[in-house]
Residue, then its C-alpha position, 0 to 999 in steps of 0.5 A: x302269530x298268537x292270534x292265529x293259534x287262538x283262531x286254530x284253538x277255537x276251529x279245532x274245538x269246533x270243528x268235531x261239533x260241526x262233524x257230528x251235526x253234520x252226521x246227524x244232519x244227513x242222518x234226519x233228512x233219511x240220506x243214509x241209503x241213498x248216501x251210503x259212503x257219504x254217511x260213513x265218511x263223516x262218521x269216520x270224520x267225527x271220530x278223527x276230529x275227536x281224536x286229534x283234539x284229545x291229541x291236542x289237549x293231551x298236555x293237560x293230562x300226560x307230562x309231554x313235550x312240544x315236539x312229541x306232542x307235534x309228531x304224535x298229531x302229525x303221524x295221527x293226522x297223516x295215517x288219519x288223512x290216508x284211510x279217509x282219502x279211501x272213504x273219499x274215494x267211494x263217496x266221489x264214486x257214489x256221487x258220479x254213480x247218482x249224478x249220471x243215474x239218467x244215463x247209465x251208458x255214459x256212467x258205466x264209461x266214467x266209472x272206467x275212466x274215475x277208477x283207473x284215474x284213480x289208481x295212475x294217482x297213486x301209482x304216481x305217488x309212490x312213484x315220486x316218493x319212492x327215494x331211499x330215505x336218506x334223501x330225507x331229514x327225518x323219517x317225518x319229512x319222508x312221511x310229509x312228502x308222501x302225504x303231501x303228495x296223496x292230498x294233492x291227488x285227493x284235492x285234485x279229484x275232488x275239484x274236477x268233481x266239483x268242475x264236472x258238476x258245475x258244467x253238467x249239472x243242469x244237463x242232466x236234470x239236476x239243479x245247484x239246489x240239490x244235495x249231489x251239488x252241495x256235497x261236491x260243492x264242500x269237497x271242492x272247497x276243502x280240496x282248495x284248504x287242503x291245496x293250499x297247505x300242502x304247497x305252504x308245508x313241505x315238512x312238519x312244522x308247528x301245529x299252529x301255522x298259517x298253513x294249517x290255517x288255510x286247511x282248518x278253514x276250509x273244513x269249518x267252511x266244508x261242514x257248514x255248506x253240507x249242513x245246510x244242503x242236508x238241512x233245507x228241504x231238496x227240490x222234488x224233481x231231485x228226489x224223484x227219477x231223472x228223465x231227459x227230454x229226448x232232443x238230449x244229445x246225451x242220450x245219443x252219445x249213451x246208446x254210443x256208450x252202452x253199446x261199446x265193449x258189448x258183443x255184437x249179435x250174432x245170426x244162427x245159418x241152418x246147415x241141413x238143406x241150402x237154399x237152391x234145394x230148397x228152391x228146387x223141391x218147391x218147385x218138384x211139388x207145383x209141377x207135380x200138381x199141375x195137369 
Protein backbone atom coordinates (compact mmCIF):
# COMPACT_ATOMS: atom_id res chain seq x y z
CA UNK A 1 0.00 0.00 0.00
CA UNK A 2 2.91 2.27 0.08
CA UNK A 3 2.23 3.24 -3.50
CA UNK A 4 -1.13 4.51 -2.67
CA UNK A 5 0.02 7.05 0.33
CA UNK A 6 2.76 8.20 -2.42
CA UNK A 7 -0.06 8.56 -4.88
CA UNK A 8 -2.44 10.83 -1.92
CA UNK A 9 0.97 12.61 -1.02
CA UNK A 10 1.29 14.00 -4.25
CA UNK A 11 -2.82 14.75 -5.09
CA UNK A 12 -2.72 16.59 -1.76
CA UNK A 13 0.10 18.68 -2.75
CA UNK A 14 -1.27 19.31 -5.76
CA UNK A 15 -4.81 19.58 -5.13
CA UNK A 16 -4.57 23.44 -3.15
CA UNK A 17 -2.65 24.65 -6.78
CA UNK A 18 -5.22 23.39 -8.72
CA UNK A 19 -7.85 25.27 -6.24
CA UNK A 20 -6.12 28.52 -6.66
CA UNK A 21 -5.64 28.07 -10.54
CA UNK A 22 -9.04 27.10 -10.84
CA UNK A 23 -9.87 30.63 -8.53
CA UNK A 24 -8.01 32.50 -10.91
CA UNK A 25 -9.24 30.94 -13.76
CA UNK A 26 -12.88 31.94 -13.15
CA UNK A 27 -11.76 35.15 -11.90
CA UNK A 28 -9.96 36.04 -15.54
CA UNK A 29 -12.87 34.76 -17.83
CA UNK A 30 -14.81 37.91 -15.52
CA UNK A 31 -17.50 34.92 -13.91
CA UNK A 32 -17.48 36.55 -10.59
CA UNK A 33 -20.90 38.28 -11.19
CA UNK A 34 -22.26 35.96 -13.04
CA UNK A 35 -21.07 32.85 -10.73
CA UNK A 36 -21.31 34.64 -7.28
CA UNK A 37 -21.73 31.42 -5.20
CA UNK A 38 -19.31 29.45 -7.43
CA UNK A 39 -16.48 31.92 -7.06
CA UNK A 40 -16.97 31.96 -3.33
CA UNK A 41 -16.99 28.20 -3.42
CA UNK A 42 -13.58 27.72 -4.56
CA UNK A 43 -12.12 30.48 -2.49
CA UNK A 44 -13.49 28.56 0.55
CA UNK A 45 -12.24 25.45 -1.26
CA UNK A 46 -8.72 26.92 -1.43
CA UNK A 47 -8.49 27.86 2.05
CA UNK A 48 -9.74 24.24 3.08
CA UNK A 49 -7.12 22.44 1.09
CA UNK A 50 -4.53 24.53 2.57
CA UNK A 51 -5.39 23.93 5.75
CA UNK A 52 -5.69 20.17 5.65
CA UNK A 53 -2.11 19.81 3.93
CA UNK A 54 -0.66 21.94 6.99
CA UNK A 55 -2.65 19.55 9.09
CA UNK A 56 -0.97 16.81 7.17
CA UNK A 57 2.59 18.00 7.17
CA UNK A 58 2.04 19.23 10.84
CA UNK A 59 4.63 16.45 11.98
CA UNK A 60 7.46 18.16 10.89
CA UNK A 61 6.83 21.08 13.15
CA UNK A 62 4.93 19.88 16.15
CA UNK A 63 6.04 16.26 18.11
CA UNK A 64 2.44 14.68 17.37
CA UNK A 65 1.44 11.23 17.34
CA UNK A 66 -0.30 9.36 14.33
CA UNK A 67 -3.63 8.96 15.92
CA UNK A 68 -3.92 12.74 16.80
CA UNK A 69 -2.67 13.78 13.68
CA UNK A 70 -5.54 11.53 12.10
CA UNK A 71 -8.37 12.84 14.38
CA UNK A 72 -7.27 16.39 13.87
CA UNK A 73 -7.67 15.80 9.82
CA UNK A 74 -10.61 13.71 10.22
CA UNK A 75 -12.60 16.29 12.66
CA UNK A 76 -11.15 19.49 10.19
CA UNK A 77 -11.89 17.74 7.42
CA UNK A 78 -15.73 16.89 8.48
CA UNK A 79 -16.71 20.28 10.04
CA UNK A 80 -14.69 21.44 6.54
CA UNK A 81 -16.91 19.31 4.47
CA UNK A 82 -20.13 20.61 6.31
CA UNK A 83 -19.72 24.52 5.56
CA UNK A 84 -18.72 23.55 2.12
CA UNK A 85 -21.87 21.52 1.54
CA UNK A 86 -23.77 24.78 2.36
CA UNK A 87 -21.67 26.75 -0.23
CA UNK A 88 -22.46 23.62 -2.27
CA UNK A 89 -26.03 24.07 -1.76
CA UNK A 90 -26.08 27.83 -3.32
CA UNK A 91 -23.89 27.19 -6.20
CA UNK A 92 -26.50 24.31 -7.31
CA UNK A 93 -29.03 26.75 -6.92
CA UNK A 94 -27.35 29.23 -8.85
CA UNK A 95 -26.66 26.98 -11.70
CA UNK A 96 -30.54 25.83 -11.55
CA UNK A 97 -31.50 29.69 -11.63
CA UNK A 98 -29.15 30.44 -15.14
CA UNK A 99 -29.99 27.35 -16.70
CA UNK A 100 -33.73 28.06 -16.70
CA UNK A 101 -33.35 31.81 -16.89
CA UNK A 102 -35.61 31.16 -20.63
CA UNK A 103 -38.18 30.08 -18.52
CA UNK A 104 -38.72 31.84 -15.54
CA UNK A 105 -42.11 29.98 -14.55
CA UNK A 106 -40.60 26.48 -14.75
CA UNK A 107 -37.43 28.15 -12.54
CA UNK A 108 -39.81 29.82 -9.93
CA UNK A 109 -41.35 25.92 -9.45
CA UNK A 110 -37.96 24.28 -9.32
CA UNK A 111 -36.48 26.24 -7.12
CA UNK A 112 -39.54 25.19 -4.87
CA UNK A 113 -38.94 21.76 -5.55
CA UNK A 114 -34.58 22.08 -5.16
CA UNK A 115 -34.99 23.95 -1.59
CA UNK A 116 -37.55 21.68 -0.04
CA UNK A 117 -35.47 18.68 -1.36
CA UNK A 118 -32.95 20.13 0.12
CA UNK A 119 -34.07 20.46 3.53
CA UNK A 120 -36.07 16.43 3.69
CA UNK A 121 -32.23 15.57 3.08
CA UNK A 122 -31.08 16.97 6.11
CA UNK A 123 -33.96 16.28 8.06
CA UNK A 124 -33.19 12.87 7.17
CA UNK A 125 -29.83 12.71 8.33
CA UNK A 126 -30.16 13.99 11.54
CA UNK A 127 -33.00 11.73 11.61
CA UNK A 128 -30.92 8.68 10.86
CA UNK A 129 -28.21 9.43 13.10
CA UNK A 130 -30.19 10.77 15.94
CA UNK A 131 -29.05 7.62 18.30
CA UNK A 132 -27.85 7.88 21.65
CA UNK A 133 -24.19 7.92 21.39
CA UNK A 134 -23.28 4.70 23.06
CA UNK A 135 -24.54 2.82 19.98
CA UNK A 136 -21.36 4.24 18.81
CA UNK A 137 -17.51 3.31 19.35
CA UNK A 138 -16.34 6.64 19.81
CA UNK A 139 -17.45 10.12 19.81
CA UNK A 140 -15.71 9.70 15.92
CA UNK A 141 -17.38 7.10 14.80
CA UNK A 142 -20.65 9.10 15.59
CA UNK A 143 -19.12 12.01 13.77
CA UNK A 144 -18.17 9.61 10.72
CA UNK A 145 -21.60 8.24 10.48
CA UNK A 146 -23.11 11.73 10.62
CA UNK A 147 -20.91 12.91 8.05
CA UNK A 148 -21.00 9.94 5.85
CA UNK A 149 -24.58 10.36 5.43
CA UNK A 150 -24.45 14.47 4.57
CA UNK A 151 -21.89 13.40 1.56
CA UNK A 152 -24.34 10.98 0.38
CA UNK A 153 -26.97 13.88 0.25
CA UNK A 154 -24.67 16.04 -1.20
CA UNK A 155 -23.56 13.72 -3.86
CA UNK A 156 -26.78 12.86 -4.36
CA UNK A 157 -27.93 16.40 -5.41
CA UNK A 158 -24.97 16.87 -7.02
CA UNK A 159 -25.42 13.91 -9.76
CA UNK A 160 -29.49 14.70 -10.41
CA UNK A 161 -27.85 18.33 -11.44
CA UNK A 162 -25.54 16.67 -13.35
CA UNK A 163 -28.78 14.24 -14.98
CA UNK A 164 -31.07 17.06 -15.27
CA UNK A 165 -28.33 19.09 -17.31
CA UNK A 166 -27.39 16.18 -19.55
CA UNK A 167 -31.10 15.54 -20.51
CA UNK A 168 -32.33 19.56 -20.98
CA UNK A 169 -29.50 21.13 -21.86
CA UNK A 170 -29.96 21.18 -25.34
CA UNK A 171 -33.81 22.02 -24.82
CA UNK A 172 -33.05 24.82 -23.29
CA UNK A 173 -30.94 26.67 -25.54
CA UNK A 174 -27.51 25.76 -23.89
CA UNK A 175 -24.71 23.35 -25.26
CA UNK A 176 -22.28 20.54 -23.51
CA UNK A 177 -19.71 23.56 -24.26
CA UNK A 178 -20.84 26.07 -21.94
CA UNK A 179 -19.52 26.68 -18.44
CA UNK A 180 -23.08 25.93 -16.77
CA UNK A 181 -22.46 22.35 -18.31
CA UNK A 182 -19.07 22.05 -17.21
CA UNK A 183 -19.57 23.30 -13.62
CA UNK A 184 -22.26 20.45 -13.33
CA UNK A 185 -20.09 18.10 -15.23
CA UNK A 186 -17.30 18.65 -12.13
CA UNK A 187 -19.75 18.22 -9.22
CA UNK A 188 -21.03 15.27 -10.80
CA UNK A 189 -17.76 13.61 -11.10
CA UNK A 190 -16.72 14.52 -7.46
CA UNK A 191 -20.08 13.62 -6.33
CA UNK A 192 -19.27 9.75 -7.56
CA UNK A 193 -15.25 10.19 -5.75
CA UNK A 194 -17.27 11.47 -2.64
CA UNK A 195 -20.16 8.22 -3.25
CA UNK A 196 -17.64 5.97 -3.66
CA UNK A 197 -15.53 6.76 -0.02
CA UNK A 198 -18.48 7.18 1.93
CA UNK A 199 -19.68 3.38 1.19
CA UNK A 200 -15.92 2.21 1.54
CA UNK A 201 -15.35 4.21 5.05
CA UNK A 202 -17.88 3.98 7.74
CA UNK A 203 -15.69 4.83 10.52
CA UNK A 204 -12.34 6.84 10.72
CA UNK A 205 -9.43 5.06 9.59
CA UNK A 206 -5.90 5.87 8.20
CA UNK A 207 -5.56 8.92 6.42
CA UNK A 208 -3.79 7.17 3.34
CA UNK A 209 -6.52 4.51 2.24
CA UNK A 210 -8.07 3.47 -1.14
CA UNK A 211 -11.12 5.23 0.15
CA UNK A 212 -9.71 8.12 0.17
CA UNK A 213 -8.00 7.39 -3.08
CA UNK A 214 -11.19 7.33 -4.73
CA UNK A 215 -12.13 10.76 -3.30
CA UNK A 216 -9.02 12.79 -3.90
CA UNK A 217 -9.22 11.68 -7.38
CA UNK A 218 -12.18 12.61 -8.28
CA UNK A 219 -11.25 16.43 -6.78
CA UNK A 220 -7.79 16.34 -8.91
CA UNK A 221 -10.23 15.24 -11.95
CA UNK A 222 -13.25 17.94 -10.61
CA UNK A 223 -10.61 21.10 -10.94
CA UNK A 224 -9.11 20.11 -13.76
CA UNK A 225 -12.39 19.67 -16.10
CA UNK A 226 -13.36 23.34 -14.50
CA UNK A 227 -10.25 25.03 -15.53
CA UNK A 228 -10.61 24.12 -18.71
CA UNK A 229 -14.40 25.32 -19.08
CA UNK A 230 -13.21 28.51 -17.51
CA UNK A 231 -10.11 28.56 -19.71
CA UNK A 232 -11.55 27.94 -23.44
CA UNK A 233 -13.53 30.77 -24.62
CA UNK A 234 -17.70 30.11 -24.25
CA UNK A 235 -19.88 29.80 -27.47
CA UNK A 236 -21.41 33.23 -27.93
CA UNK A 237 -24.98 31.92 -27.92
CA UNK A 238 -24.14 30.89 -24.19
CA UNK A 239 -23.15 34.36 -23.11
CA UNK A 240 -25.76 36.23 -24.62
CA UNK A 241 -29.83 36.11 -23.54
CA UNK A 242 -31.70 32.51 -24.36
CA UNK A 243 -34.55 32.53 -26.39
CA UNK A 244 -36.60 29.71 -27.58
CA UNK A 245 -38.22 29.01 -30.69
CA UNK A 246 -42.00 29.09 -30.06
CA UNK A 247 -42.95 25.59 -31.14
CA UNK A 248 -41.20 24.78 -27.68
CA UNK A 249 -43.49 22.72 -25.38
CA UNK A 250 -41.60 24.24 -22.59
CA UNK A 251 -43.00 27.65 -23.01
CA UNK A 252 -46.64 26.14 -22.86
CA UNK A 253 -45.80 24.16 -19.91
CA UNK A 254 -43.96 27.89 -18.33
CA UNK A 255 -47.30 29.86 -18.73
CA UNK A 256 -48.70 26.54 -16.94
CA UNK A 257 -46.12 27.07 -14.43
CA UNK A 258 -46.19 30.88 -14.09
CA UNK A 259 -49.78 30.92 -13.57
CA UNK A 260 -49.84 28.51 -10.79
CA UNK A 261 -50.02 29.84 -7.20
CA UNK A 262 -51.09 33.32 -9.00
CA UNK A 263 -54.49 34.96 -7.83
CA UNK A 264 -57.13 34.86 -10.21
CA UNK A 265 -58.13 38.39 -11.59
CA UNK A 266 -61.07 39.65 -10.44
CA UNK A 267 -63.96 42.06 -12.03
CA UNK A 268 -65.31 45.08 -10.15
CA UNK A 269 -69.56 44.88 -10.73
CA UNK A 270 -70.92 48.73 -10.06
CA UNK A 271 -73.72 48.39 -7.22
CA UNK A 272 -75.47 51.95 -7.97
CA UNK A 273 -78.18 51.22 -10.90
CA UNK A 274 -78.96 47.53 -12.30
CA UNK A 275 -78.92 46.89 -15.67
CA UNK A 276 -82.94 46.88 -16.13
CA UNK A 277 -82.85 50.52 -14.67
CA UNK A 278 -80.77 51.01 -17.04
CA UNK A 279 -82.45 49.82 -19.76
CA UNK A 280 -85.78 51.37 -18.76
CA UNK A 281 -84.25 55.10 -18.44
CA UNK A 282 -82.97 54.69 -22.09
CA UNK A 283 -85.91 53.88 -23.19
CA UNK A 284 -88.04 56.87 -21.09
CA UNK A 285 -85.50 59.19 -23.08
CA UNK A 286 -86.42 58.00 -26.89
CA UNK A 287 -90.22 57.91 -26.21
CA UNK A 288 -89.88 61.15 -24.77
CA UNK A 289 -88.19 62.37 -27.91
CA UNK A 290 -90.62 60.93 -30.32
CA UNK A 291 -93.47 63.09 -31.86
Amino acid sequence: MNWIAAVEHSMVYIEPWLDVIALMALLRAGLSRRFPAMTFYLGLRTFTEGFLYIILEEHHLFAVSVRTQTLTYVYSYWILYALGAVAIFFVLQEIFRAVMEPVPGLQRLGLIAFRWVSIVSVILVLGMNALPMHKFAATDAYLAAVDSQLMRCVATLEICLLAFLALSVHSLGRSFRGRLFGIGLGFGLEAAGGLIMSLMSTKPGPIWSVANLFLMSASVITLVVWIVYFALPEPAEERGPITLPVTSPLLRWNDIASALGQRPAHVALGTSSFFLQDVEQVVDRLLSKAP
